[in-house]
N, C-alpha and C positions, 0 to 999 in steps of 0.2 A: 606662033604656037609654042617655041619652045619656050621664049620668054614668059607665056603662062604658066606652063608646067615649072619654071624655074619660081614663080611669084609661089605659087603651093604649096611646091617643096619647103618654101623660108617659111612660110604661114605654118605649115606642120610643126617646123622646128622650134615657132616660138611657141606656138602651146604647149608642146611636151616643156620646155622648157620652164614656162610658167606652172606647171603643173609639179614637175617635180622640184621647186621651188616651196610653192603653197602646201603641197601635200600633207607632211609632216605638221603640219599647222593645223590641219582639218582633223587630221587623227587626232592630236590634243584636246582637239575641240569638242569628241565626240566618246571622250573619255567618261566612264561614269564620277557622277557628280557628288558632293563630301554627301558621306550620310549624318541627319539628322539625329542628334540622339540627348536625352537626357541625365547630368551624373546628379549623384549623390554621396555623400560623405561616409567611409568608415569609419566603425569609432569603437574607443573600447570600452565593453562594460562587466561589469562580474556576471558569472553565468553559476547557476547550483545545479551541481551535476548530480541525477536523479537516476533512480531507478523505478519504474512501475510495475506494478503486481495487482492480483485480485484476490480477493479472499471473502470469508464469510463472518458474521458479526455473530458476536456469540456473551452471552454474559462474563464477566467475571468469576461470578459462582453462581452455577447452576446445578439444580440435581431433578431427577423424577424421583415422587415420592412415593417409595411402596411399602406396603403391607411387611412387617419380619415376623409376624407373627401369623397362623389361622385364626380364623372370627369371624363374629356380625358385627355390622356398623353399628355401635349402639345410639353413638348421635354423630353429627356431622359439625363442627365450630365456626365452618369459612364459607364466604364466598367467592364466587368466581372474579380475578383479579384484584382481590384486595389484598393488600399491603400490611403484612408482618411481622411482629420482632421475632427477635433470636426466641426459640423456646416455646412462643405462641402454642395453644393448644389447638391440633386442626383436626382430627378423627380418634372420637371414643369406639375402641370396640368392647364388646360384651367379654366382662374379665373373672367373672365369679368365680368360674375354676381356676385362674391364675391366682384368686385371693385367696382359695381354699388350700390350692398346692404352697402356697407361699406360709397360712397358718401353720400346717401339715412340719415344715421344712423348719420354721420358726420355734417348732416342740420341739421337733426330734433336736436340734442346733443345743435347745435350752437343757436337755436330759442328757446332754455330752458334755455342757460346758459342767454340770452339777456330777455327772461321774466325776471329770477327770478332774477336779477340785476336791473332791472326796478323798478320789485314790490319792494323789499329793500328801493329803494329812494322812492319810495310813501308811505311806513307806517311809513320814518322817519317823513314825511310831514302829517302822520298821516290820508292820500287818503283811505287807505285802512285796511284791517286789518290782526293782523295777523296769522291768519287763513288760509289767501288768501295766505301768504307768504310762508308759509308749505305745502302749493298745489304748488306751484312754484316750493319750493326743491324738493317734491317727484318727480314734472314732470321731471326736473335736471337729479336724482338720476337714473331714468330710461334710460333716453336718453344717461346719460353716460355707463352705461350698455351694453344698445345695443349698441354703437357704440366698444365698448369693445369686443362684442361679435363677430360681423363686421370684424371687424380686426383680431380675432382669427382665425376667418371661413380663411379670406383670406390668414392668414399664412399658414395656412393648406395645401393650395392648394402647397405648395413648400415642399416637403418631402427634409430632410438635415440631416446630418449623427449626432445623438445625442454623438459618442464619437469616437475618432479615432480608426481606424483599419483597417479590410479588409474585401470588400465585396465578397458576395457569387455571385453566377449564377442568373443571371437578368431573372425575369418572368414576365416580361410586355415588350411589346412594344410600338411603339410609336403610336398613334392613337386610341389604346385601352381605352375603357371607364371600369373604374373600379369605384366601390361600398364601402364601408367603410369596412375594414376590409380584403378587397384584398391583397394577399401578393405580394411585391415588389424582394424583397431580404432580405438576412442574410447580419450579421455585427458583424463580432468576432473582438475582440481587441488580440492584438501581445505580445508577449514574456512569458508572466506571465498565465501557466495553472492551472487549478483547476480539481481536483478529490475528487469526495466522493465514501464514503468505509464503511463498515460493520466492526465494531470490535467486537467479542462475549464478553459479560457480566462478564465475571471472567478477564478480564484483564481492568476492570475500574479502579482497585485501581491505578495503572499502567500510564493511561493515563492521558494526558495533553496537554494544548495548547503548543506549541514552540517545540514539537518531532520532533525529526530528522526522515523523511521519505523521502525510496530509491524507485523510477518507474522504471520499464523497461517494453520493447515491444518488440513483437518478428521482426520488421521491422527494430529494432538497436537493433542487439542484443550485441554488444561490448559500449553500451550506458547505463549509468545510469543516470537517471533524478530525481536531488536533489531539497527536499525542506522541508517544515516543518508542522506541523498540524495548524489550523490559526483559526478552530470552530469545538465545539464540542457539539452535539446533545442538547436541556434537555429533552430528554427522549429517553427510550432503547423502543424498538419495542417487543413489545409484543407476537409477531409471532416468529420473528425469534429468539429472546434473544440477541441482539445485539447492537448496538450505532452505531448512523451515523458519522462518521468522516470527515470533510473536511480538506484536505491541498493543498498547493500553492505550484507548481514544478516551480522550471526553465527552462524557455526552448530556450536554446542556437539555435542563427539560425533561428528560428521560427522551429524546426523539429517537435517536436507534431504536430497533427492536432486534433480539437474538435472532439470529437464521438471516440476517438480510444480506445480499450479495454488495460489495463494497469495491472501489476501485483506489487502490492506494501508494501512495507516492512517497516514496523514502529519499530525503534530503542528502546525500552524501559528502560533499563537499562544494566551499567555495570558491570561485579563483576567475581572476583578469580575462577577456576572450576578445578579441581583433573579433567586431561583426560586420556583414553586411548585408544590404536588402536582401530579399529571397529572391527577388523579379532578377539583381545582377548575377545571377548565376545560370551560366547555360551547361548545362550537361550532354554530352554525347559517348554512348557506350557510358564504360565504367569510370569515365573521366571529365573534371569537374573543369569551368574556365570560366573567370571574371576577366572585363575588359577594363584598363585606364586610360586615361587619354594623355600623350608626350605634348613636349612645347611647342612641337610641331603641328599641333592637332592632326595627329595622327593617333589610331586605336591600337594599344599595346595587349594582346591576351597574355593572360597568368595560368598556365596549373594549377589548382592549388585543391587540397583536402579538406573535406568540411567535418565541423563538427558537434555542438550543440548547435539548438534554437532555442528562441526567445521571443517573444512577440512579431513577428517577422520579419526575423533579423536570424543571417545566420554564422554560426563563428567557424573563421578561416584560420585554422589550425598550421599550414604551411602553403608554403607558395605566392604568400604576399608579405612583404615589406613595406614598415611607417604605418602612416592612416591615410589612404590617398583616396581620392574621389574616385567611383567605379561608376561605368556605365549602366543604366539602368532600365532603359528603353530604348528601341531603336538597335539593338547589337544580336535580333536572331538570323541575323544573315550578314553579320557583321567580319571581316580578316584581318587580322595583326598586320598592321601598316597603312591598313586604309584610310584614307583622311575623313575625316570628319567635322559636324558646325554641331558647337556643344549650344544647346538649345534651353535658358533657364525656364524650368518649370517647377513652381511651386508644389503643385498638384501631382509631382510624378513618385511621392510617397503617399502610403495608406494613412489617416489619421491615427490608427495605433502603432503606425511604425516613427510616427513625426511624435508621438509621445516619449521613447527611447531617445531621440534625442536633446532631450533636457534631463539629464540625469538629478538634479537638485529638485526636479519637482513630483519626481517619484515617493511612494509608499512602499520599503522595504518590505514589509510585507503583503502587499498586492503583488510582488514582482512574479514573472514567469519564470519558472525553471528550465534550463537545459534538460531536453528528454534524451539521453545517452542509453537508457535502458528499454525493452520491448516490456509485454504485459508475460509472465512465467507461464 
């Protein structure tokens, strides 16, 4: 019996033995295993740092055309939406008594200029004095006045397009007596639009006259309408923190039309930007982290601050050095040091972000802009 229990005893001791042997080999074993993941290349390319705004479209020159005179329409010359020169004749009104007041003005003018040319030769002749002769001018000075004024009245009465373009919806008709100040019709001028825009406060350094600014609307939407900034506020609005900005678009066709709501994009500046996909960037709270991978394939996290975009590409402003490949899939559950099997995949960028990386076969002007600004 004892020599059993003695045989047990050894048999115990060689298991634990073996075990704590092996053990440490098991735990290795049962380690989690490299994660899988996808990189891709950062790279650098110019980014235009932009500001966005909305505004409203509006003619170059526009006016509403009213009545300055009372009257009846004696005739009507336009039709609705036709197109104008400078001066065009657009609404006769009935002028009889303007021509009557006007003959009237045109005597009394003529019976002053023949006084006070009278009296002249009488105080060379010394008849009179001249005293006399200064009441003559003044009567002159008057008569020519009113007849001035006569004749004003009487233009009046012919309303004519003050610059060419194109009329609105007629709101008078013919027969109708209208009052000073009566609206006739609109009068937008052609080709050349105008918008004013909101710019916030922190991008004055920024701004200037001559900016290249981009329109669009959602009625062309394969449409950009180019133009430039042409005036700028002197003073920022107090309310909102902003600057009023005016620029002049082009508008091919006449396609704007005045009143239309407009989304617009002012060019700022150009300059170099460290980008990378959008997908390698994981954010948590208010802090941003791309991963690279060491020689060890092991996964390195970065801090780093972001700052424009691009076609889905985003620019690392600090926290990354060189142009190093970043992780791009496979790193949302990803630890600084964890090892990992770098996995080539063609397919783990978007075809517009695999477009960015051939810079030589880009269209400067197709490019995307850095969006650095909100809408005002």
């Amino acid at each position: 019996m004892g020599r059993v229990i003695t045989a047990g005893l050894l048999l115990v001791a060689v298991v634990a033995a073996v075990w704590w042997v092996w053990a440490p080999q098991e735990v290795t074993r049962g380690q989690r295993p490299p994660t899988a993941v996808n990189l891709a290349p950062s790279i650098e390319r110019d980014l235009i740092d932009q500001v966005e705004a909305v505004g409203t479209s509006r003619s170059a020159q526009a006016v509403v055309l009213l009545a300055e005179v009372p009257g009846r329409v004696a005739r009507i010359h336009f039709e609705q939406g036709q197109k104008v020169k400078r001066g065009e004749l657009l609404v006769s009104l009935d002028d009889r008594n303007a021509r009557a007041d006007l003959a009237r003005a045109e005597a009394e003018y003529q019976r002053a200029l023949d006084d006070f040319r009278r009296g002249q030769q009488l105080v060379e002749k010394r008849a009179i004095s001249e005293s006399e002769v200064d009441t003559f001018r003044t009567s002159l000075e008057s008569a020519r006045a009113n007849r001035e004024a006569a004749q004003a009245n009487l233009n009046d009465h012919s309303i004519r397009a003050p610059f060419a373009g194109v009329l609105g919806l007629r709101q008078v008709d013919g027969g109708a007596y209208l009052q000073t100040g009566n609206p006739i019709t609109t009068l937008d001028s052609q080709g050349q639009i105008e918008v004013d825009f909101q710019v916030p406060e922190r991008f004055l350094d920024k701004l200037a006259v001559g900016l290249a600014v981009l329109a669009s609307n959602d009625a062309f939407p394969d449409t950009r309408f180019e133009g430039s900034i042409t005036h700028l506020d002197s003073r920022v609005n107090s309310n909102s923190r902003s600057l009023t900005a005016r620029a002049s678009l082009n508008n091919p066709g006449n396609t704007l039309l005045p009143g239309q709501f407009l989304r617009i994009t002012v060019q700022l500046a150009r300059r170099p930007a460290l980008l990378v996909p959008e997908q390698a960037i994981i954010t948590q709270g208010a802090q941003s982290y791309v991963f690279t991978v060491d020689k060890g394939n092991q996964a390195v996290r970065h801090p780093v601050t972001l700052g424009g975009r691009r076609d889905g590409w985003v620019e690392i402003t600090s926290g990354l050095s060189g142009q190093p490949d970043v992780i791009v899939n496979g790193h949302s559950r990803l630890g600084s040091g964890q090892a990992v099997n770098v996995i080539d995949d063609p397919e783990a960028l978007l075809p517009g972000q695999r477009a960015l990386l051939n810079p030589s076969s880009l269209n400067p002007a197709e490019e995307t802009e850095a969006k650095e600004g909100a809408a005002a």
